[in-house]
N, C-alpha and C positions, 0 to 999 in steps of 0.2 A: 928453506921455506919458500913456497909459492905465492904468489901476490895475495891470491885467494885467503892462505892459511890467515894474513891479513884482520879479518872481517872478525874472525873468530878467537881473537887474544884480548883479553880484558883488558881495558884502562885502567892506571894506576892513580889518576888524577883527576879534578872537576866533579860536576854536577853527576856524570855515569860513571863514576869511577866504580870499578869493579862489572863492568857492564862492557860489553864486546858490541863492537860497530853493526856488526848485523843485527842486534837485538836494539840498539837504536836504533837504528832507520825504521823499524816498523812504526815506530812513534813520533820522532824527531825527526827525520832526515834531514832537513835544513841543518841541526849539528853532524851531522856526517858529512855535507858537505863542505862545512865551517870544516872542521876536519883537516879533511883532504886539502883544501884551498890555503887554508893559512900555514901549513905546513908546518905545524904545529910540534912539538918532541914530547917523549911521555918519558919523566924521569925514572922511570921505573924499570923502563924497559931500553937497555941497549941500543936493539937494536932500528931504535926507530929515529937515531941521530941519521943513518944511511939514505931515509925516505918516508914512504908517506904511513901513514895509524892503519889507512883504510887502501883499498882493491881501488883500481880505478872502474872497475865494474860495477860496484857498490855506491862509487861516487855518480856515477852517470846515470844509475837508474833512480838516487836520491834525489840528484838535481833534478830528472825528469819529472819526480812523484814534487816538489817543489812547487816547478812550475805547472803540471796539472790542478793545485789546492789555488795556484794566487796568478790566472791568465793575463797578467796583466802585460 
């Protein structure tokens, strides 16, 4: 699997459970980047003891879309 493939595997856990990182961040990003940062494990899923739920590409553009909402 590609980091990308990442973005598009649904969480088994929380508030988006059953919901795929890319399909938050259109809403939430601030939890995409919660996400990525907290380094977070989804028991549901293996393979996410290895690394991160989310792309680093997905994190970087969420953070970005973050700080465009709250300039501070």
């Amino acid at each position: 699997m590609n980091e990308e493939d990442l973005d598009f595997q649904t969480l088994g856990f929380g508030q988006y459970e059953g919901k795929c990182p890319a399909e938050i961040a259109e809403n939430d990003p601030s939890y995409v980047v919660w996400l990525y940062e907290s380094g977070v494990q989804d028991p549901s899923r293996p393979d996410s003891a290895t690394g991160h739920l989310v792309s680093r590409a997905l994190y970087i553009d969420c953070r970005n879309a973050c700080r465009d909402r709250d300039p501070r």
